[in-house]
Backbone as numpy.savetxt, mean C-alpha at the origin, in Angstrom:
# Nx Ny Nz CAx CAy CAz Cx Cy Cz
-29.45 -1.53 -3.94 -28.13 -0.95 -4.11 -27.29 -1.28 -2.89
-26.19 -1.49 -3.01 -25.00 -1.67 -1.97 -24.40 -0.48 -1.62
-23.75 -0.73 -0.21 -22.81 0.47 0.13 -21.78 -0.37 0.71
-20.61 0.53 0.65 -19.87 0.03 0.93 -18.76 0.84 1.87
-17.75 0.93 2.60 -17.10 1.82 3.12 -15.88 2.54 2.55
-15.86 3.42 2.70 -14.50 4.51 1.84 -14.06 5.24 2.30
-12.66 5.83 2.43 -11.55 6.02 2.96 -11.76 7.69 3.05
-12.02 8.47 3.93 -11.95 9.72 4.14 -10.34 10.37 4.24
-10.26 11.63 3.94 -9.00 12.34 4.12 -8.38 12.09 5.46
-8.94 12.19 6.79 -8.71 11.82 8.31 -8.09 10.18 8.10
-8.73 9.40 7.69 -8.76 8.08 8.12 -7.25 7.91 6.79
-7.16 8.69 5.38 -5.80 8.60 4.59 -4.74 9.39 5.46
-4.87 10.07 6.20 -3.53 11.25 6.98 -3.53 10.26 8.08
-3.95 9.46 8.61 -3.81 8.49 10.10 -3.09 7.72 9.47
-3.21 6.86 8.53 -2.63 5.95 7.56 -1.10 5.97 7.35
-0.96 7.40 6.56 0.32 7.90 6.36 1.05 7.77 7.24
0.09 8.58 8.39 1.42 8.96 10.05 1.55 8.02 10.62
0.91 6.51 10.24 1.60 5.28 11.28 2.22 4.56 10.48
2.12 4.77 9.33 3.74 3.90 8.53 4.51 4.48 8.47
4.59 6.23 8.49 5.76 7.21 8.76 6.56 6.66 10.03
5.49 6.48 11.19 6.42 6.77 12.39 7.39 5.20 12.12
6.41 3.90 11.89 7.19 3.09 11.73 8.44 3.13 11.31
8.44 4.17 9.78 9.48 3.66 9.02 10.74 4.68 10.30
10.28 5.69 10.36 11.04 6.67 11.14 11.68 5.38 12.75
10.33 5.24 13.19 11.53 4.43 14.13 11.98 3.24 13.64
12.67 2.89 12.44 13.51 2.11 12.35 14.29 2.94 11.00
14.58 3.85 11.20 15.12 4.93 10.42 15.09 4.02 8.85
14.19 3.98 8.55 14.10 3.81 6.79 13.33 5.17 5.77
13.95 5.63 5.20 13.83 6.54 4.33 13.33 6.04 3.29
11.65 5.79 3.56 10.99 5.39 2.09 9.78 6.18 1.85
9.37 6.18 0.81 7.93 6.93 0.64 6.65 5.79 0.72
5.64 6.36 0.97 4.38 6.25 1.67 3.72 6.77 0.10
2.38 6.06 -0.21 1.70 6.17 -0.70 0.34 5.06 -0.41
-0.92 5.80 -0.73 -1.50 5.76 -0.40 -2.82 5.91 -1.33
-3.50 5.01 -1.77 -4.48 4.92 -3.23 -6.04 4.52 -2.73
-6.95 5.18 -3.52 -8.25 4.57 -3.36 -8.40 3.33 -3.61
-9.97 2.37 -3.87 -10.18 1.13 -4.06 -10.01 0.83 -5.73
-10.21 1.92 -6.43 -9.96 2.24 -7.89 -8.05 2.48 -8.54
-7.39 2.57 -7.61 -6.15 3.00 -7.54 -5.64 4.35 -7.57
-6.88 5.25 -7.82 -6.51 6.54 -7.34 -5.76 7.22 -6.23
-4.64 7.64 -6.45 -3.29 8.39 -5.18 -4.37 9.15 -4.41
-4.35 9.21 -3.64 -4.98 9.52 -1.96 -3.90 10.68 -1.51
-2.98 9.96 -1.42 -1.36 10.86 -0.74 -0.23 9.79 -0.93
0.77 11.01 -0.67 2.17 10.62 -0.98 3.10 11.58 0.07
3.40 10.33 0.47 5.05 11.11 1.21 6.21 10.30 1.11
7.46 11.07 0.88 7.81 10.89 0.82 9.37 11.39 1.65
9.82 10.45 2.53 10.67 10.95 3.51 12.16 11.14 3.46
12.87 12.16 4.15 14.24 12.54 3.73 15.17 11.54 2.99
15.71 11.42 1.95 16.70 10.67 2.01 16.07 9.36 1.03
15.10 9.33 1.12 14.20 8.08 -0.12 14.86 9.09 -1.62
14.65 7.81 -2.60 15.34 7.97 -3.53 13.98 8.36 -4.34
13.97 9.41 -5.13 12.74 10.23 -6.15 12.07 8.99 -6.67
12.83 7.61 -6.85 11.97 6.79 -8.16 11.03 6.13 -6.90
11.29 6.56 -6.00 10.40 5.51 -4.74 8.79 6.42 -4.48
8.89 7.34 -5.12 7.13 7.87 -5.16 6.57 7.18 -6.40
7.47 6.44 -7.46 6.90 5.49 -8.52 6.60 4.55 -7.97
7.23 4.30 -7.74 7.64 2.67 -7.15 6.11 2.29 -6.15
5.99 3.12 -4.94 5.15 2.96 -4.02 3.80 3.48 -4.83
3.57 4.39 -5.12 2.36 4.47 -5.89 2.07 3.13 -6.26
2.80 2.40 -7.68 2.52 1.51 -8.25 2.30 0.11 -7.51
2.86 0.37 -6.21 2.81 -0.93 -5.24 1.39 -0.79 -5.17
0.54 0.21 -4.32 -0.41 0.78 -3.80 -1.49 0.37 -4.70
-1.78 0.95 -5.93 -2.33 0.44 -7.29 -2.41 -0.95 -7.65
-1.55 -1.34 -7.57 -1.33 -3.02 -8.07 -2.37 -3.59 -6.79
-2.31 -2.96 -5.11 -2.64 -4.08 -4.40 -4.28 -3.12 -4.12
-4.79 -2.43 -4.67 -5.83 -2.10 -5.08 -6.54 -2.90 -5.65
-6.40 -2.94 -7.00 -6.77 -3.22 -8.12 -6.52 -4.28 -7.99
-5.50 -5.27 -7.57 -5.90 -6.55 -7.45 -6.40 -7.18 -6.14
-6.60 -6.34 -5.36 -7.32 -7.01 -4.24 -6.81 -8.16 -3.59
-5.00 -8.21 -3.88 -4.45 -9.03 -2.63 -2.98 -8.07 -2.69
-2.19 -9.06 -1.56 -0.87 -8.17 -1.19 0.17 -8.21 -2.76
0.79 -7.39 -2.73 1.68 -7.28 -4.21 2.58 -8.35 -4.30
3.25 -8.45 -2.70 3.92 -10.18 -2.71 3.35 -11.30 -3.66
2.37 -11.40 -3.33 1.90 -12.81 -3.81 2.20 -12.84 -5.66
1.65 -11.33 -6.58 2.13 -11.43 -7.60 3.84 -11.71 -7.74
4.74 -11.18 -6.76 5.90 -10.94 -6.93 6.57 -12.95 -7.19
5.46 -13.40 -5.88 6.06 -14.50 -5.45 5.26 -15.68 -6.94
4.48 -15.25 -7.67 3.90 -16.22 -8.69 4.65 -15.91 -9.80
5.29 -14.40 -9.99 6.51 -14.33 -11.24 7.67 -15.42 -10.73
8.53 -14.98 -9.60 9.59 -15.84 -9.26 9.24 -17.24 -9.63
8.09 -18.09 -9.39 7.77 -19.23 -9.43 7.88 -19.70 -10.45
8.42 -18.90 -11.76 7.78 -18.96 -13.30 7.03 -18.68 -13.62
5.68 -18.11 -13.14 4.92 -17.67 -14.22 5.19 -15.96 -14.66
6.21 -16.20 -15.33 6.77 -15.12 -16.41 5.36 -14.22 -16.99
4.54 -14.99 -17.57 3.56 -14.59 -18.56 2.84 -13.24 -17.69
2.77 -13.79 -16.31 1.69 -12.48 -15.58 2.25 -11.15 -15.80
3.78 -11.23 -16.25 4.49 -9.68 -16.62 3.81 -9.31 -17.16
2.85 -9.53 -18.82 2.38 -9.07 -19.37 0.96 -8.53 -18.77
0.28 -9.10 -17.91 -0.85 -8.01 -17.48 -1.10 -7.23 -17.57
-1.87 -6.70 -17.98 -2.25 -4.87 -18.19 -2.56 -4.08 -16.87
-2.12 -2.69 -16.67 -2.85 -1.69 -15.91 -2.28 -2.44 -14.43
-1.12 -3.08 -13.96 -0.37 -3.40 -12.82 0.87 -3.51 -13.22
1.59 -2.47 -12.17 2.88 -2.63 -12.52 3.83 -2.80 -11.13
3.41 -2.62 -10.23 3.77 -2.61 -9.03 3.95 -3.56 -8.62
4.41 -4.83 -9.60 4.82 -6.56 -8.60 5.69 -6.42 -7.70
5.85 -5.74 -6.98 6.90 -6.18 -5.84 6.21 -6.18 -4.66
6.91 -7.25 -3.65 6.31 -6.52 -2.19 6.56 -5.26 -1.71
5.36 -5.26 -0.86 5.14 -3.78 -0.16 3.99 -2.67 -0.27
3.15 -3.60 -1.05 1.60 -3.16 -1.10 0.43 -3.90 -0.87
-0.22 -3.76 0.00 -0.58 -4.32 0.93 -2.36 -3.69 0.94
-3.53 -3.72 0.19 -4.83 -3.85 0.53 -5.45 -3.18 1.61
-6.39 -2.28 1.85 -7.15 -2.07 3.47 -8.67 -2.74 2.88
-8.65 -3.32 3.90 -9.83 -4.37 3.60 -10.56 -3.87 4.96
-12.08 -3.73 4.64 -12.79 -3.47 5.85 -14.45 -3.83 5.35
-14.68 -4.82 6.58 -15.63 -5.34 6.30 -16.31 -6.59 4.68
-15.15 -7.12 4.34 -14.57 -7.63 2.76 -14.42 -6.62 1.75
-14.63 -5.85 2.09 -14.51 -4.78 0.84 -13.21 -3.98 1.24
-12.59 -4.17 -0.37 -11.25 -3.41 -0.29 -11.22 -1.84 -0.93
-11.14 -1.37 0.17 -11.32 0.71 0.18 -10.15 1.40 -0.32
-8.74 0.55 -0.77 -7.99 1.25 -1.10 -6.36 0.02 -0.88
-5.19 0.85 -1.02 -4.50 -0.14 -0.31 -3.19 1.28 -0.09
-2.53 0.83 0.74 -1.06 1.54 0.83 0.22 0.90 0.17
1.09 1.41 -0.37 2.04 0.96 -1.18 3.47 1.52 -0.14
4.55 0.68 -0.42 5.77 1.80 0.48 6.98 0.78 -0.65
8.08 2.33 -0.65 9.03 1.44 -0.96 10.55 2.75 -0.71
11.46 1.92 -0.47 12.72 2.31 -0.55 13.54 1.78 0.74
13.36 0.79 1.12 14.53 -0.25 1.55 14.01 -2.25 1.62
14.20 -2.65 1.91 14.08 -4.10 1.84 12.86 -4.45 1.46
12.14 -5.80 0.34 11.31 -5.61 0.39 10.07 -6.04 1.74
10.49 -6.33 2.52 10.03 -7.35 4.07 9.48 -6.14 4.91
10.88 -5.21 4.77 10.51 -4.24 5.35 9.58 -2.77 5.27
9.97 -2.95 3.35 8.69 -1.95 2.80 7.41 -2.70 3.46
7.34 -3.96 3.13 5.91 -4.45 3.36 5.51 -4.54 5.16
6.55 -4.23 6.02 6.07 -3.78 7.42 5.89 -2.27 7.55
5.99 -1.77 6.98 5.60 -0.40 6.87 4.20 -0.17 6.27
4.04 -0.70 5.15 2.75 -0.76 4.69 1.55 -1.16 6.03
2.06 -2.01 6.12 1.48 -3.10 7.25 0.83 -2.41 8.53
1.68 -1.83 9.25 1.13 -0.75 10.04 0.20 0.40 9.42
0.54 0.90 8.61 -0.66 1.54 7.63 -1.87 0.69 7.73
-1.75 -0.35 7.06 -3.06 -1.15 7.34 -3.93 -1.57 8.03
-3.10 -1.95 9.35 -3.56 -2.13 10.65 -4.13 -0.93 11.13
-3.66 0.52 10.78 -4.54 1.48 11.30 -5.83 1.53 10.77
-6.30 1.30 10.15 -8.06 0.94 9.15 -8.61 0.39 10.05
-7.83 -0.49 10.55 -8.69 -1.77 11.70 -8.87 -1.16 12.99
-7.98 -0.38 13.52 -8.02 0.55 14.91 -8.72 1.19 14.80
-9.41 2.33 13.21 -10.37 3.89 12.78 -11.41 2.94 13.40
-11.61 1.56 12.72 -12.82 1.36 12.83 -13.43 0.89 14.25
-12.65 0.65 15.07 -13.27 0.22 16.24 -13.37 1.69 17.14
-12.64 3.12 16.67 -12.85 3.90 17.16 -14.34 4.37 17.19
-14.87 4.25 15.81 -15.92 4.68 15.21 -16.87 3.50 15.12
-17.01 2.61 15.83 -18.05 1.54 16.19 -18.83 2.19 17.40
């Protein structure tokens, strides 16, 4: 049998609070979400001034880059290219950038989703989220 590593409540609330502060110091008002390796919501925040459809939005980022096990860009960037058809996919809906995978040790434990301003910039918000996975773990080495 295999094991593999998975995302505790501590290591999802560290997550949150370093794409919060990001988005906060560059004052972007977006929500934070945050999904298991299955796409199950973990947490959600969502910060002053983000628009209500952006706890959809980021969930579904979060999910999409779960479940597919790369960044949501890359689907975003293979629709633009023409391939139209991947719209139809089942059970992903979150093609846009800004969801972004935590990968630890090759195995993907979950991913963070963000959305409500640019998509470059949702996806640097995520980003720092992500990068904190990589910091838990050298704490805990």
């Amino acid at each position: 049998m295999q094991t593999k590593p998975v995302l505790s409540r501590d290591d999802t609330i560290r997550i949150v609070q370093a794409a919060r502060e990001e988005a906060i110091r560059n004052g972007w008002a977006v929500c934070i979400a945050v999904v298991d390796d299955g796409g199950h919501p973990l947490a959600l925040e969502r910060l002053d001034g983000c628009a209500p459809i952006g706890a959809y939005i980021a969930t579904e980022k979060a999910r999409t880059a779960a479940l597919g096990r790369r960044e949501t860009r890359v689907y975003e960037e293979m629709i633009n290219a023409g391939r139209t058809a991947f719209l139809s996919a089942p059970t992903i809906a979150g093609m846009l950038e800004g969801g972004i995978p935590l990968i630890v040790d090759g195995h993907v434990i979950g991913a963070v989703g963000v959305s409500g301003v640019k998509p470059d910039q949702d996806a640097q918000v995520a980003r720092i989220g992500s990068d904190t996975v990589q910091s838990l773990r050298k704490v805990f080495q």
